[in-house]
DRENTORKOL-3810 file (N, C-alpha, C; in nm, 4 decimals):
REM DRENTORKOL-3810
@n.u->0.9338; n.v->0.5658; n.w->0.3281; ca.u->0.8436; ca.v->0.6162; ca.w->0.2267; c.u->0.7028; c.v->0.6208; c.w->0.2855
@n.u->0.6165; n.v->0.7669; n.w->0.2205; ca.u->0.4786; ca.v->0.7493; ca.w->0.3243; c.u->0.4023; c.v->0.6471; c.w->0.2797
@n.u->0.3075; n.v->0.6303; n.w->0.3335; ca.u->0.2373; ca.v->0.4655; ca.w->0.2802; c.u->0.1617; c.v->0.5359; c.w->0.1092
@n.u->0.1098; n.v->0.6325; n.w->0.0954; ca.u->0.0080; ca.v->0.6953; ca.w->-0.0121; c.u->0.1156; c.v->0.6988; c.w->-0.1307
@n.u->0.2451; n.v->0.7828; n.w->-0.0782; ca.u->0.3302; ca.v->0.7364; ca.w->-0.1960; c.u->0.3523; c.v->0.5819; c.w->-0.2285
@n.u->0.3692; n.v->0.5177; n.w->-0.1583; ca.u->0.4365; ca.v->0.3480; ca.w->-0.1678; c.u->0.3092; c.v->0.2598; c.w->-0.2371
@n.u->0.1557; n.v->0.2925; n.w->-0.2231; ca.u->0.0817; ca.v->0.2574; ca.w->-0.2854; c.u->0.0870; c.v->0.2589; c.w->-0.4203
@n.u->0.1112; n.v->0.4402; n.w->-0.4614; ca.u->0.1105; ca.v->0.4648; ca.w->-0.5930; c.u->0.2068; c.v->0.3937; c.w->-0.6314
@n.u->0.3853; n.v->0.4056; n.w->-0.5827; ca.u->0.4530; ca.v->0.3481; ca.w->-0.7042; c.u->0.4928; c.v->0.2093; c.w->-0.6985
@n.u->0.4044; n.v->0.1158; n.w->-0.5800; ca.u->0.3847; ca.v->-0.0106; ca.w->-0.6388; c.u->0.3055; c.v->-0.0263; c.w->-0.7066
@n.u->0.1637; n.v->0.0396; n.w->-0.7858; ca.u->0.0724; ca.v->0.0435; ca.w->-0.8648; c.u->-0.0167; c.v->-0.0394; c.w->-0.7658
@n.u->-0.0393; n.v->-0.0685; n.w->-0.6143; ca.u->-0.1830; ca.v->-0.0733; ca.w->-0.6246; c.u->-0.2772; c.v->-0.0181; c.w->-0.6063
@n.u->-0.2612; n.v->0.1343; n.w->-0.5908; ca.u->-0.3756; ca.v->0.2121; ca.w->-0.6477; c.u->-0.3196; c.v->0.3511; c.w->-0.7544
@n.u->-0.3993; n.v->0.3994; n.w->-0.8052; ca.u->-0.3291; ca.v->0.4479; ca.w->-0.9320; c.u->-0.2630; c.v->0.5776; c.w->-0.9042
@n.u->-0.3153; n.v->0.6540; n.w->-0.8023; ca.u->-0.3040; ca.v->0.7998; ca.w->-0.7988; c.u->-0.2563; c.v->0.8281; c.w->-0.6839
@n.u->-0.1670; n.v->0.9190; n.w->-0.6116; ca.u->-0.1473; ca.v->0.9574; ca.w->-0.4924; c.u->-0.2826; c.v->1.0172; c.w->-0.4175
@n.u->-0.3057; n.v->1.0927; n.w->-0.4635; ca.u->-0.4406; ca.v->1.1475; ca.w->-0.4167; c.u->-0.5481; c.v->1.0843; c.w->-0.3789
@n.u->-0.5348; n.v->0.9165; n.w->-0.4633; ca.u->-0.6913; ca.v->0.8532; ca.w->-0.4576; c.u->-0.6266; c.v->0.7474; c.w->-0.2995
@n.u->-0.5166; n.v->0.7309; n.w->-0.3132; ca.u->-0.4362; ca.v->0.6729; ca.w->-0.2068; c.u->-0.4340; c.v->0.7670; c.w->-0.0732
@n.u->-0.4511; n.v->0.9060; n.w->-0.0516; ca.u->-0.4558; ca.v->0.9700; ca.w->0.0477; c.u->-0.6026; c.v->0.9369; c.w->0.0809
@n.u->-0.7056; n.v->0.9104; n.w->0.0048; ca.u->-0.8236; ca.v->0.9897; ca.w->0.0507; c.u->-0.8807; c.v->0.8432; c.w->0.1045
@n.u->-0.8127; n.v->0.7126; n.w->0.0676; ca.u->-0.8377; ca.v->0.5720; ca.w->0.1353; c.u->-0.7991; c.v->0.5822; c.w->0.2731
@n.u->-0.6920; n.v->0.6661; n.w->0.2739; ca.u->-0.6166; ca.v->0.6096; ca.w->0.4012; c.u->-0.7298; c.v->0.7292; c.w->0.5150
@n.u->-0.7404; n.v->0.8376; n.w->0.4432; ca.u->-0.8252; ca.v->0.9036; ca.w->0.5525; c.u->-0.9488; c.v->0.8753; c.w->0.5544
@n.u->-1.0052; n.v->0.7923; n.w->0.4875; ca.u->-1.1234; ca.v->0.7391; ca.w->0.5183; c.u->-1.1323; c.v->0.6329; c.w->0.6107
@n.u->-1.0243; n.v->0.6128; n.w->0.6105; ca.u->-0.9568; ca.v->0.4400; ca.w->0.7183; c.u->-0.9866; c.v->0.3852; c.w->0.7196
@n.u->-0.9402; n.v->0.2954; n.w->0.5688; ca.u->-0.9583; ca.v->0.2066; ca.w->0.4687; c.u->-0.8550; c.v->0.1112; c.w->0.4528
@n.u->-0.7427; n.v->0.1526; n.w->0.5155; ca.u->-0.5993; ca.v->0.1143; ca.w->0.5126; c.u->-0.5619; c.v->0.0655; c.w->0.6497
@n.u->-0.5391; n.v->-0.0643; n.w->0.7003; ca.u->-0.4896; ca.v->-0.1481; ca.w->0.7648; c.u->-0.3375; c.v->-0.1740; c.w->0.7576
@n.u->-0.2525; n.v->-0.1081; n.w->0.8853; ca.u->-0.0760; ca.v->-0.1662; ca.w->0.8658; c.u->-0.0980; c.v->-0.2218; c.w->0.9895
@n.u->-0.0419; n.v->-0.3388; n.w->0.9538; ca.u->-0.0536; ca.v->-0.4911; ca.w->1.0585; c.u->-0.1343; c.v->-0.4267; c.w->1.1595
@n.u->-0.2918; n.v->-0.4229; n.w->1.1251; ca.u->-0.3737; ca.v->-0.4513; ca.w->1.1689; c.u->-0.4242; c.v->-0.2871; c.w->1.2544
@n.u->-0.3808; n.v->-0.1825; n.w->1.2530; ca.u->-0.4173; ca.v->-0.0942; ca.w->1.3003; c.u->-0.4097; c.v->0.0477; c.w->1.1847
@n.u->-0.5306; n.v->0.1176; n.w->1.2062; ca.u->-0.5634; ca.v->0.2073; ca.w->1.0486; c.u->-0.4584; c.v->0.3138; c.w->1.0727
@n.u->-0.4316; n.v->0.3082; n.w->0.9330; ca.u->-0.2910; ca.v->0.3730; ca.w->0.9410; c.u->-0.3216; c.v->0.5306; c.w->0.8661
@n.u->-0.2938; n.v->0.6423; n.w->0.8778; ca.u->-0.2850; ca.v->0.7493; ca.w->0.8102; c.u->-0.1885; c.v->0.7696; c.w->0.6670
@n.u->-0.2050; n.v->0.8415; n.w->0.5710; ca.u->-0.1532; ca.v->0.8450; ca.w->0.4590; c.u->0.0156; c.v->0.9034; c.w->0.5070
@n.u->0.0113; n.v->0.9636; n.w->0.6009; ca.u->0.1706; ca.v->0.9713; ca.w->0.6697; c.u->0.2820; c.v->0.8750; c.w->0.7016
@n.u->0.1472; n.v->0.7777; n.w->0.7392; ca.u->0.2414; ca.v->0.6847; ca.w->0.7891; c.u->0.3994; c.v->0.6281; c.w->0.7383
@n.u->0.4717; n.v->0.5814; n.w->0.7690; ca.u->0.6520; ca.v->0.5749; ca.w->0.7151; c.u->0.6109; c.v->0.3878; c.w->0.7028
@n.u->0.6077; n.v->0.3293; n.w->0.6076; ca.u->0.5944; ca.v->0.2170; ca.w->0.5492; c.u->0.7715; c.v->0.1628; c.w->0.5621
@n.u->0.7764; n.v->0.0383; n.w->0.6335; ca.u->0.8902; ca.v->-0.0478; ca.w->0.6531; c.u->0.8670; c.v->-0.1803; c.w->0.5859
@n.u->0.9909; n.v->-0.2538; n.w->0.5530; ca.u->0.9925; ca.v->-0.3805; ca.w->0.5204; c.u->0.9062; c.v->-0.4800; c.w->0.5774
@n.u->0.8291; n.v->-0.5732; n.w->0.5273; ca.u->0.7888; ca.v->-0.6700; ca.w->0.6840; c.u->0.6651; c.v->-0.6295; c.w->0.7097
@n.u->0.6007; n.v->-0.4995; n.w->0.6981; ca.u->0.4764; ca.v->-0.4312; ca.w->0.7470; c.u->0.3830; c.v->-0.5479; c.w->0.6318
@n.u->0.2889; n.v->-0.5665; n.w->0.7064; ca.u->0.1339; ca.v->-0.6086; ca.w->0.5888; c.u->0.0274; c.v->-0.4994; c.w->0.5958
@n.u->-0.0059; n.v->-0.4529; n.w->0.4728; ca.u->-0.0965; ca.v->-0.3474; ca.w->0.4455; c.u->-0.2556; c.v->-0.4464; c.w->0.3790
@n.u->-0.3409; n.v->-0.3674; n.w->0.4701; ca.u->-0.5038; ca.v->-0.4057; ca.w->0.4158; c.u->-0.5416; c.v->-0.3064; c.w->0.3528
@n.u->-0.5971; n.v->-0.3417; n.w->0.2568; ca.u->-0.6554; ca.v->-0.1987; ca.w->0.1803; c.u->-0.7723; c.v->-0.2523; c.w->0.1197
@n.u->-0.9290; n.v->-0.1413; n.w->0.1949; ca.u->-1.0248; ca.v->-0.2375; ca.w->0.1390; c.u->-1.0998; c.v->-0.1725; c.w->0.0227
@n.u->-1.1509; n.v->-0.2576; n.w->-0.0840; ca.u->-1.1639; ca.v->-0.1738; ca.w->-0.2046; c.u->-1.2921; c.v->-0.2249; c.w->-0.2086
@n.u->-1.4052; n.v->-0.1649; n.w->-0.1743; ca.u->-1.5413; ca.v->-0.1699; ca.w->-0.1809; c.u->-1.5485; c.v->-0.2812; c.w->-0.0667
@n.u->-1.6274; n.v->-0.4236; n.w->-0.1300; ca.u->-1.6193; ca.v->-0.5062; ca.w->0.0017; c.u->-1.5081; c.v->-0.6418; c.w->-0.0284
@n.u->-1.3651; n.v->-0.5968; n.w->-0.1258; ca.u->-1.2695; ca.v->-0.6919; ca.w->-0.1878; c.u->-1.1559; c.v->-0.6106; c.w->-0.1123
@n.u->-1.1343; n.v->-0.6839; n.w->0.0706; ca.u->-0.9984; ca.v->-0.6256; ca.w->0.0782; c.u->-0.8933; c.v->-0.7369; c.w->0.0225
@n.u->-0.7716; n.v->-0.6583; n.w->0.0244; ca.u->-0.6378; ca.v->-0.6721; ca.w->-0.0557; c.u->-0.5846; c.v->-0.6482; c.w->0.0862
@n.u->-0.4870; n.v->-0.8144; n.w->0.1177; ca.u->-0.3376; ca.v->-0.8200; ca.w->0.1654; c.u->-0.2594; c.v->-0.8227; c.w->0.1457
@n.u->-0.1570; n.v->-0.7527; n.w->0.1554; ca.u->-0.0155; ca.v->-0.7490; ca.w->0.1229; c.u->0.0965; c.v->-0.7512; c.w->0.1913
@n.u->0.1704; n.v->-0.7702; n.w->0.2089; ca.u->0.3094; ca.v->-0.7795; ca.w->0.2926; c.u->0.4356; c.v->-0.6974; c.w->0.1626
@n.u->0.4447; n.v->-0.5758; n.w->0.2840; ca.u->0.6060; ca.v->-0.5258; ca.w->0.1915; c.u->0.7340; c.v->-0.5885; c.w->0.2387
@n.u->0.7826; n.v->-0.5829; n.w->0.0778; ca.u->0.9153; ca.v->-0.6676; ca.w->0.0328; c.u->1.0024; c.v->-0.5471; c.w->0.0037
@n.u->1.0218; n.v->-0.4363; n.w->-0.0445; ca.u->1.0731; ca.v->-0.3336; ca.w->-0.0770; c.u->1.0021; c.v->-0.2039; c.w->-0.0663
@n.u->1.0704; n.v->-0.1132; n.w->0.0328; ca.u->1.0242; ca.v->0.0212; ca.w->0.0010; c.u->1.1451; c.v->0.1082; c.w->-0.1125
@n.u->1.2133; n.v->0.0764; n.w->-0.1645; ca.u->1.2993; ca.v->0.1260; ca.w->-0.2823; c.u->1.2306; c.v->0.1240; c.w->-0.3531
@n.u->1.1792; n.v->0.2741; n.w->-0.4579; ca.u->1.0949; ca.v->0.3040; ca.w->-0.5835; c.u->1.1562; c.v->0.2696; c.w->-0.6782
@n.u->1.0749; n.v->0.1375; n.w->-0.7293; ca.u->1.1226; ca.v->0.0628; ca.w->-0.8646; c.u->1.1469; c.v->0.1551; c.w->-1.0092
@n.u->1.2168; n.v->0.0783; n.w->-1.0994; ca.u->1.3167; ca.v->0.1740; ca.w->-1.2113; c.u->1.1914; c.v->0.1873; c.w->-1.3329
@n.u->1.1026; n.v->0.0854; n.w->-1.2855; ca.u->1.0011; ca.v->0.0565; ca.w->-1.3948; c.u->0.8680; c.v->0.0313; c.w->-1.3589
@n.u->0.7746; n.v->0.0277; n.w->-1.4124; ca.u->0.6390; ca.v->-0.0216; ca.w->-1.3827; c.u->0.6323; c.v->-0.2164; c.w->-1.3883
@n.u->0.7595; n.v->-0.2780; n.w->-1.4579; ca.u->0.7840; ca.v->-0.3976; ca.w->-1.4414; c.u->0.8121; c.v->-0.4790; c.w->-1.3205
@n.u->0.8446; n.v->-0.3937; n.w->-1.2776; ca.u->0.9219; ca.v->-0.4383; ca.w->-1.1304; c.u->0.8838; c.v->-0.4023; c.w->-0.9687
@n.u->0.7511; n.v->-0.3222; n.w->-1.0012; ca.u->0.6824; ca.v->-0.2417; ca.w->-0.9255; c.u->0.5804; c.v->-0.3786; c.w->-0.8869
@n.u->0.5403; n.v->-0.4843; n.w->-0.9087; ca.u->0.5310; ca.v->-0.5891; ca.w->-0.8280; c.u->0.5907; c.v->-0.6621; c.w->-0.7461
@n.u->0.7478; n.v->-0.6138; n.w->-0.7564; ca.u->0.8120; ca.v->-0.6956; ca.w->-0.7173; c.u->0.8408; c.v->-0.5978; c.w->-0.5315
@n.u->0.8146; n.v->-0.5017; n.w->-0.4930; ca.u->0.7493; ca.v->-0.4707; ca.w->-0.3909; c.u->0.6963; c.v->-0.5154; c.w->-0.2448
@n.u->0.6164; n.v->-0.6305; n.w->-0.3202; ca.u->0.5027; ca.v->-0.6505; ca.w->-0.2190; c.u->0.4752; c.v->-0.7743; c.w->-0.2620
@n.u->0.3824; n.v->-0.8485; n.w->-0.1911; ca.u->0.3370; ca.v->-0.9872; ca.w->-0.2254; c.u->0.2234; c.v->-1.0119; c.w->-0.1178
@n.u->0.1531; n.v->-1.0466; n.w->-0.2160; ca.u->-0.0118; ca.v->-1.1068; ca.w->-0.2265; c.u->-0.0210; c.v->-1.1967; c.w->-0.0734
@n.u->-0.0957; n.v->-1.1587; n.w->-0.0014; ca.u->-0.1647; ca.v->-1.2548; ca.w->0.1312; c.u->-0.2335; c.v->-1.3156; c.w->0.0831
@n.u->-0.3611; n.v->-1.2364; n.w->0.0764; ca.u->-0.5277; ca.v->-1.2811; ca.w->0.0230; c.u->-0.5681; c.v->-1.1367; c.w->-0.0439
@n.u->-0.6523; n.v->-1.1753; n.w->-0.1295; ca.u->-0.7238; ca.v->-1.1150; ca.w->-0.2222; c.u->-0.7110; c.v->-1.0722; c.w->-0.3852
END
């Protein structure tokens, strides 16, 4: 899954579009090197994503698009921030 989609439908950012325009601003960290909105997101990867001067770590747990917006945390899990 590309990383801009996998943002949106884990909900941490709201929009595909607002998720492309992070990653081309290169804003978006996959284990540690800026990644393009293309990029193919794997299990295991940790994504930085910095949102003003509050970045967000994450480590993916699932790239399978959840059935619900309930379960769309269940994804990913919190490093720091």
């Amino acid at each position: 899954m590309r990383i801009d989609k996998y943002l949106k439908v884990s909900r941490l950012i709201k929009r595909r579009t607002v998720a492309n325009e992070v990653a081309d601003a290169g804003r978006i960290l996959v284990n540690g090197k800026p990644a393009k909105a293309s990029y193919a997101v794997k299990e295991g990867d940790v994504i930085e994503i910095t949102f003003g001067n509050n970045p967000v770590k994450v480590r993916v747990l699932s790239t399978l698009a959840p059935a619900g917006k309930d379960v769309a945390r269940e994804m990913y899990e919190v490093i720091e921030g």
